[in-house]
Structure formats: structure tokens, C-alpha cells
C-alpha positions as CSV (number, residue, x, y, z in Angstrom):
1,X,-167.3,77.1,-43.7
2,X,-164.3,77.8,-46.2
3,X,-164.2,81.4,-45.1
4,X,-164.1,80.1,-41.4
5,X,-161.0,77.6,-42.0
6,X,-159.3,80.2,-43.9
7,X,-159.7,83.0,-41.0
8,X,-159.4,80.1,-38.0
9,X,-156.1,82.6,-36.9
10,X,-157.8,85.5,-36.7
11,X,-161.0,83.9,-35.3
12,X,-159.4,82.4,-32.4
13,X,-157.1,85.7,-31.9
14,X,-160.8,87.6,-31.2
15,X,-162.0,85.2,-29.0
16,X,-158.7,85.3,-26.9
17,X,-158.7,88.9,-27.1
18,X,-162.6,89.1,-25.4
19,X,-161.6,87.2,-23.1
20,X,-158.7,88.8,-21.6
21,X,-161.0,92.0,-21.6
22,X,-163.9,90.0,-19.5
23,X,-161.0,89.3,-17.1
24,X,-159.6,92.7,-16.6
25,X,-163.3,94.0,-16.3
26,X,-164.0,91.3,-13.8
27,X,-160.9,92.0,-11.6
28,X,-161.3,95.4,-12.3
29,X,-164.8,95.5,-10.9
30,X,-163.7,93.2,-7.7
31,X,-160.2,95.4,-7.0
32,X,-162.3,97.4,-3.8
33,X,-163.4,94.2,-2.3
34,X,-160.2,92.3,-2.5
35,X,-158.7,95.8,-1.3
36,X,-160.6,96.0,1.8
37,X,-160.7,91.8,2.3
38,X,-156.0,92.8,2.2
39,X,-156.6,95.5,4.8
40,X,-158.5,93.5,7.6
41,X,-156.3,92.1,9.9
42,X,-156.4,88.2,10.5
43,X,-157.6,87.4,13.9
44,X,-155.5,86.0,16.4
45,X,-156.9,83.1,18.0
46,X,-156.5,83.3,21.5
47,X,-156.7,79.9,23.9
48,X,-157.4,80.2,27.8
49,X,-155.1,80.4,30.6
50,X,-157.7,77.6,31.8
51,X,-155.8,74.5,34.6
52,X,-154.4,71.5,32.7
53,X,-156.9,69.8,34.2
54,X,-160.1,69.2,36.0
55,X,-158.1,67.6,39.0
56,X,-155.3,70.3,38.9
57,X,-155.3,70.7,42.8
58,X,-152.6,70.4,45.3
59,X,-152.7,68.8,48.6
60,X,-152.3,69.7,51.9
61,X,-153.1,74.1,51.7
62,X,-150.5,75.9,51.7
63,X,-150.0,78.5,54.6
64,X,-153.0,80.9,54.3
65,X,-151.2,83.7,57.0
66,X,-148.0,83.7,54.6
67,X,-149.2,87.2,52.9
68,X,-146.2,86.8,50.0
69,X,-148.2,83.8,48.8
70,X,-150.5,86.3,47.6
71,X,-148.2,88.0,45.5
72,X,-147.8,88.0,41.6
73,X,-144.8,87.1,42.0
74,X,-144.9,84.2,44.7
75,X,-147.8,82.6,42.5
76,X,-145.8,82.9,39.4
77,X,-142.9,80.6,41.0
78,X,-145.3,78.0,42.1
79,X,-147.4,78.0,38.8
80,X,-144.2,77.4,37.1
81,X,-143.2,74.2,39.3
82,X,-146.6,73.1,39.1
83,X,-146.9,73.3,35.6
84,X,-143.7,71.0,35.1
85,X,-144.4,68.9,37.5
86,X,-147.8,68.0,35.8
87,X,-146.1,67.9,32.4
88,X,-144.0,64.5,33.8
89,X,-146.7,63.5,35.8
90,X,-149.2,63.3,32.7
91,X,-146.5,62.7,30.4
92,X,-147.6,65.7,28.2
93,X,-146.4,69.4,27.9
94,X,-149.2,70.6,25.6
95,X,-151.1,72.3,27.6
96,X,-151.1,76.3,28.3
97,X,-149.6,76.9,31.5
98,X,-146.8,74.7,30.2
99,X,-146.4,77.1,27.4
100,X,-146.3,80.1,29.0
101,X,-144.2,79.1,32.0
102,X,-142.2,76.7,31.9
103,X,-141.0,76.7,28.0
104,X,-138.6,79.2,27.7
105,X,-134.7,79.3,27.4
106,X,-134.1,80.2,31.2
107,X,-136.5,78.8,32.8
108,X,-135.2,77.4,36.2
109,X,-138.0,74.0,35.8
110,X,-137.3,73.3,32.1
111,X,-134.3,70.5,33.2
112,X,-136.6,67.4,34.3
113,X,-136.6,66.0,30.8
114,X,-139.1,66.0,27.9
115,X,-142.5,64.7,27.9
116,X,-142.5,61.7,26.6
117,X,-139.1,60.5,26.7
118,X,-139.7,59.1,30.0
119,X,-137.7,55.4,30.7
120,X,-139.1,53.8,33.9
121,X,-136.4,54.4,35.9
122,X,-137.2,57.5,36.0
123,X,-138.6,59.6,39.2
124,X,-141.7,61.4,38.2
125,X,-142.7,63.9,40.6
126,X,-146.2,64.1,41.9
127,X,-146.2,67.5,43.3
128,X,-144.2,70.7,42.9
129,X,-141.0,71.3,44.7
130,X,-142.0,72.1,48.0
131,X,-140.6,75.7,49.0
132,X,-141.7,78.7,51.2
133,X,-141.4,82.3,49.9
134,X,-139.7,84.6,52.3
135,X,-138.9,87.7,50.6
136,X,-140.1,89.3,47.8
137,X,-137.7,92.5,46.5
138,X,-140.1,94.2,44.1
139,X,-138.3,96.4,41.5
140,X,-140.1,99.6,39.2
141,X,-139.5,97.6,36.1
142,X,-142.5,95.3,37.1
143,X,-139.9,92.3,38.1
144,X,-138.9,90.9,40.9
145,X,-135.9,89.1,43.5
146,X,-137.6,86.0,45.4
147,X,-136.0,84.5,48.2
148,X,-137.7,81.2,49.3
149,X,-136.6,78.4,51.9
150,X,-136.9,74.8,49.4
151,X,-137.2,71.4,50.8
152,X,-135.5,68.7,49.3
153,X,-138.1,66.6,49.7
154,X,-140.7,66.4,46.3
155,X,-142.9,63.4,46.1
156,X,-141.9,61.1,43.5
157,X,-143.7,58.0,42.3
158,X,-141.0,55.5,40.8
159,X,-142.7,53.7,37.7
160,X,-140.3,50.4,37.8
161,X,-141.1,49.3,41.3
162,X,-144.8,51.1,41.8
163,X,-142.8,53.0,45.0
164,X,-144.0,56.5,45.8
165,X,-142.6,58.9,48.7
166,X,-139.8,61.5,49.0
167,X,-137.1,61.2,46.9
168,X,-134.8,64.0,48.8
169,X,-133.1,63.6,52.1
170,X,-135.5,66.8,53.4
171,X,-132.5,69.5,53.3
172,X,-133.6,73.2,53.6
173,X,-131.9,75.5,51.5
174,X,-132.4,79.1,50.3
175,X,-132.7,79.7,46.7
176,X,-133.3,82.9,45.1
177,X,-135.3,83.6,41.6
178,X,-136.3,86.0,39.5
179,X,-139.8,87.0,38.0
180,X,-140.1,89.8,35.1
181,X,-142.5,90.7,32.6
182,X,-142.5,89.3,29.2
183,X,-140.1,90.8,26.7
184,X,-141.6,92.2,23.5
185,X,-140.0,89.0,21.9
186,X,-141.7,86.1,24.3
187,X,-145.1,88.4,24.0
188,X,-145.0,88.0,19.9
189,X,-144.0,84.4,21.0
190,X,-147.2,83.9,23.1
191,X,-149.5,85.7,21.1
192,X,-152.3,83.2,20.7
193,X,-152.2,82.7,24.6
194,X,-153.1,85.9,25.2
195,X,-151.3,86.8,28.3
196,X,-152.5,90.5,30.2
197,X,-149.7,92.8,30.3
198,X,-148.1,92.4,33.8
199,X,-147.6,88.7,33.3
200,X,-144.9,87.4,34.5
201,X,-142.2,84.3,34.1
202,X,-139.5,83.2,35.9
203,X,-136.0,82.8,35.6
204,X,-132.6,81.8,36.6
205,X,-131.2,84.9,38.5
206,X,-127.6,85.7,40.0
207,X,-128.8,88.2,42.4
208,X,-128.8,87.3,46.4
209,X,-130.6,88.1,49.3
210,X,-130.3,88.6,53.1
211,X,-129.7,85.0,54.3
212,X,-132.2,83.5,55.8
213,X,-132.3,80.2,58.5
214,X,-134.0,77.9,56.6
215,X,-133.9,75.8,59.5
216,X,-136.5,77.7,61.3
217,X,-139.1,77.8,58.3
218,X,-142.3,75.3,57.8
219,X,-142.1,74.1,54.3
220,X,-145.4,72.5,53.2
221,X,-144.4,69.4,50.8
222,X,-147.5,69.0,48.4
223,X,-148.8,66.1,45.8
224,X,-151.4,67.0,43.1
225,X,-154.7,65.1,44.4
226,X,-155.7,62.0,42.7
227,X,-152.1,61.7,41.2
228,X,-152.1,58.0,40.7
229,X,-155.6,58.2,38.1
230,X,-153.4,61.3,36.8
231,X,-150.2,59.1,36.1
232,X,-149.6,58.5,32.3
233,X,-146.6,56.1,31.8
């Protein structure tokens, strides 16, 4: 025991010294695991372009013998409206198509206020803006000009007086848009969505085309079905 207290120093020093070599053995013996473990890549989850909803379905069908309503570019526009207008209907934006559409800087239906800052005197639309394509100018670069007669005529439901109906005074006019592929920016952006590569957004556009008599075009004016279970105040 006396020799003990009078070498406690160097005692200790040994065992702190064994020690440290156990450690550098132990992460010397684990440094190929941890290696590999560092060189696989983390897995992106991805989430389902899936509808917002079970009852995501607009009535009455659109024009079945309009052949641009079966282009990438036609279907962009209206999943875009679509997608905003169910984001103020259901007083939610977290949902995919919302993501992928609609919330970006240019995006010509990102101005009908955020979800969830609604006051109720607000108009909350129960369909999407009601508009017929009628050119579609398709460029090399994957994107697109659209020209399409709109209706000023969306169904709104008004939450202060229970009042539901058109909200416009029914005006045709010709608006023109733009749809192009995702930059390399947005695609980073969207990553866990998983979008295929010639996905498409839409966006505000300066460009023009041929002018059109809106006068003689059918516009369908639509209202997602079972809107008033779908309402969220």
C-alpha cells in the first residue's frame, strides 16, 4: 500500500496511457467500416406526385375533341390552377402538386393569398379559372407559348354570407403563358418530389400570339365536386 500511494502519479499515467492505446486500436480496427458507411450516399426520400385528394375531380368534362388538352403543356396550366385553387379551397398548401406548381417565384397562380390567412370576406374559389387552350407554340428547348381564351367567370363560395356562384362578369379574354422545364436550380429544389425530366411549370411570359376571338370560343367553367364537404374555413 505505501509503495502504491507513493507511485499514485505514475500509476494513473499507465492506466491513461492503456487506454488511449485501446482507443486508437479500436478506431483503428473500425476506420474501413466508418470509411465505406462516409462513402454511401444518403437516400433521398421521394414523395408521390399522388392528387391532393381522394375527391380531387372537376365538374362538368372538359372538351374531349380539343386535342391541345392532351398536351404537356395544356395539362401543366390547368394542374397549376387546380392546385391553387384547392390550396384556398382546403385552406392548406401542403400538399405536392402545390409544391411543384404553384410555389415558385413566377408563378402566374401564386397571388390569391396564403393558406391560412384567409378573413371571411374573402372569395375562395371552388374550381380553377375556367380557360380554353388555343394554341400551343412548342419550342426545341422543351418549353412552350400558350395561348388560351379565359373566362372571367371562376366559382367562388363567399364564407361571410354562405353565397356561392360566379364572382366575374363572364368577359373572355386571351391570355398567353409560358411552360418550361425545370431549371437545374428548382430540380435541386424539388428533389424529394421526384419530378421525371420533361416536367414542366409555368410562368409569367411577355411573349404574344396571333389574336384570337375569344368571342367565338366555348369555355367550360368548372367546380371541384363535393366542394362544400371539401371547404375548410
Amino acid at each position: 500500500m505505501t509503495w502504491i500511494r507513493s507511485h499514485l502519479a505514475l500509476v494513473v499515467s499507465s492506466i491513461a496511457v492503456a487506454v488511449a492505446v485501446c482507443a486508437i486500436a479500436v478506431l483503428y480496427a473500425t476506420a474501413p467500416a466508418r470509411r465505406n458507411a462516409a462513402a454511401q450516399p444518403s437516400p433521398v426520400p421521394t414523395i408521390d406526385l399522388s392528387a391532393p385528394a381522394p375527391d380531387y375531380e372537376l365538374t362538368p368534362a372538359l372538351d374531349a375533341s380539343n386535342p391541345l388538352e392532351d398536351t404537356d403543356a395544356v395539362r401543366t396550366i390547368r394542374e397549376t390552377y387546380s392546385a391553387s385553387a384547392w390550396a384556398n379551397l382546403t385552406n392548406n398548401n401542403n400538399f405536392a402538386q402545390y409544391r411543384i406548381y404553384v410555389a415558385h417565384w413566377n408563378s402566374p397562380a401564386a397571388g390569391n393569398g396564403a393558406p391560412g390567412q384567409r378573413i371571411k370576406s374573402d372569395l375562395v374559389p371552388i374550381g380553377q379559372v375556367p380557360f380554353t387552350p388555343v394554341s400551343v407554340t412548342e419550342n426545341t428547348d422543351g418549353s412552350a407559348t400558350v395561348s388560351v381564351c379565359m373566362k372571367g367567370d371562376t366559382q367562388s363560395f363567399k364564407p361571410s354570407t354562405g353565397e356561392s356562384g360566379s364572382q366575374g362578369l363572364g368577359a373572355l379574354v386571351q391570355e398567353t403563358y409560358a411552360v418550361s422545364p425545370l431549371t437545374e436550380s428548382e430540380r435541386t429544389e424539388l428533389a424529394a418530389f421526384n419530378p421525371p425530366a420533361d416536367f414542366l411549370r409555368m410562368r409569367d411570359t411577355d411573349d404574344t400570339a396571333p389574336p384570337v376571338d375569344c368571342s367565338r370560343v366555348p369555355v367550360v367553367t368548372q367546380t371541384f365536386a363535393n366542394w362544400k364537404t371539401l371547404y375548410v374555413d
